[in-house]
C-alpha positions as CSV (number, residue, x, y, z in Angstrom):
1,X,31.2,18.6,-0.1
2,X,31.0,21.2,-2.4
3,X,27.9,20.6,-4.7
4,X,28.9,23.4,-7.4
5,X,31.3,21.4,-8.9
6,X,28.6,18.4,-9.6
7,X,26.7,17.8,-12.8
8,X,23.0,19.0,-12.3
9,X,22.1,15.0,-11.4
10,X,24.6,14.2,-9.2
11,X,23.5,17.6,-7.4
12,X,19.8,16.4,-7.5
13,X,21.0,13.2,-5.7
14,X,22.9,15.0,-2.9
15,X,20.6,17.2,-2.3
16,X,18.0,14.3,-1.8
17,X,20.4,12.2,0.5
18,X,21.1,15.4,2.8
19,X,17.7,16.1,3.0
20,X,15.8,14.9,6.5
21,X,13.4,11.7,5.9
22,X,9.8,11.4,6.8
23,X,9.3,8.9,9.4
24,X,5.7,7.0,10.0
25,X,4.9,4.6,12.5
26,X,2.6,2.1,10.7
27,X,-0.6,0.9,13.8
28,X,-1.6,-2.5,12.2
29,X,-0.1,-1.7,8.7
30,X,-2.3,1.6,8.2
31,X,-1.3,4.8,8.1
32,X,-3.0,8.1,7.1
33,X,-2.3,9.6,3.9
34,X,-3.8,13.5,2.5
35,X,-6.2,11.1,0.6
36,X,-7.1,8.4,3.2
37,X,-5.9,5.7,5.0
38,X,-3.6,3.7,3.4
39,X,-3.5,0.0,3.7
40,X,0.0,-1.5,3.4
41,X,1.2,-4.8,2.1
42,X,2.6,-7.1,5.5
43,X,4.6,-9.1,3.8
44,X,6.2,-9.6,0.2
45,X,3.8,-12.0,-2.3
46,X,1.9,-12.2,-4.9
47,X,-1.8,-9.4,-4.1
48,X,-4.7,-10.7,-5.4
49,X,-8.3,-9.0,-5.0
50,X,-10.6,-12.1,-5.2
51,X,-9.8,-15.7,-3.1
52,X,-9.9,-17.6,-6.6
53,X,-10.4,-17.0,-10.0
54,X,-14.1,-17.6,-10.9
55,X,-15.0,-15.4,-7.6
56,X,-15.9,-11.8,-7.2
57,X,-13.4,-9.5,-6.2
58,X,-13.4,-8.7,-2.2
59,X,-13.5,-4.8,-2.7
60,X,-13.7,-2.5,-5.2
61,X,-13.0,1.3,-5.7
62,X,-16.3,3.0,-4.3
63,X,-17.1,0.0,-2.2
64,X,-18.2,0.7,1.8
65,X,-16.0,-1.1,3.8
66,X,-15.9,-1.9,7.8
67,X,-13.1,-2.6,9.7
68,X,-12.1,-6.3,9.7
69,X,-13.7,-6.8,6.0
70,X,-11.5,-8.6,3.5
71,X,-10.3,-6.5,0.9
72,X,-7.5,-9.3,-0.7
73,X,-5.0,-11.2,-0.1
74,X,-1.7,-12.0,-0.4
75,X,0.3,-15.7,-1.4
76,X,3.3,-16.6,-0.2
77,X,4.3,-20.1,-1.1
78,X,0.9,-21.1,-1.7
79,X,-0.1,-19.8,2.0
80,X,-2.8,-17.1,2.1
81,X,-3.4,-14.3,3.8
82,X,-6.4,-12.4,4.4
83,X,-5.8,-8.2,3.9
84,X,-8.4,-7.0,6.5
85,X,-9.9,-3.3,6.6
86,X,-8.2,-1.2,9.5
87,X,-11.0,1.7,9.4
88,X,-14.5,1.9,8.3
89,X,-15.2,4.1,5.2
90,X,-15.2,3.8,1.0
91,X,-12.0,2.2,-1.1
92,X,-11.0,5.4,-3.2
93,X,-7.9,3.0,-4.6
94,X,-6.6,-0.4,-5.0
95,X,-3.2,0.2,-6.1
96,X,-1.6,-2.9,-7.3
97,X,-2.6,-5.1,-10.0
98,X,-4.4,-8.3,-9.5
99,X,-1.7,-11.1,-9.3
100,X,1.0,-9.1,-9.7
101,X,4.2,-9.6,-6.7
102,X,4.3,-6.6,-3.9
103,X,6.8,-5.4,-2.0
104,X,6.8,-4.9,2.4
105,X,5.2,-1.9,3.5
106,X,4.1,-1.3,-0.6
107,X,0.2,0.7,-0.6
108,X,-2.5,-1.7,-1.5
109,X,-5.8,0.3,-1.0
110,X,-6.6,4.2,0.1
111,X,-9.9,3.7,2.4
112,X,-11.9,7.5,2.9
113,X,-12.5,6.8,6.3
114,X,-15.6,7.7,8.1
């Protein structure tokens, strides 16, 4: 369609729709990002960064992590599960908030892998 005619927005949009999508292929919900590694939500729940309230958090940003160490979790239906480490390195980021609800596939934590 002619884009010309389109308020500058609507151009915006179709310009993004044409445009070719970047595809990743997520190996055990990791993938690498220009900062890191980035470790991706499984599921949809509620991310938490400690097992229960009065404990320490699993990770935090600066922390040295190996692969298989907890770094959170996340509740579904008062079901648990563990977020593991993929790689070995330092957590640059924890993205979400404590206790607040994340999406499939959403960024938790940016590891600087060794």
């Amino acid at each position: 369609p002619n884009q010309t005619n389109l308020p500058p927005a609507a151009r915006e949009q179709a310009v993004q729709n044409t445009a070719p999508k970047a595809v990743t292929t997520p190996v055990a919900n990791a993938d690498v990002v220009a900062d890191g590694v980035k470790i991706s939500s499984p599921m949809v729940g509620t991310f938490y960064t400690r097992p229960s309230p009065d404990d320490a958090p699993c990770v935090e940003v600066g922390a040295r992590v190996s692969a298989g160490d907890p770094m959170g979790m996340i509740e579904v239906m008062k079901l648990y599960t563990t977020i593991e480490a993929s790689v070995s390195g330092v957590v640059t980021a924890i993205l979400p908030e404590d206790g607040k609800l994340v999406e499939f596939d959403q960024p938790l934590f940016i590891i600087c892998a060794d």
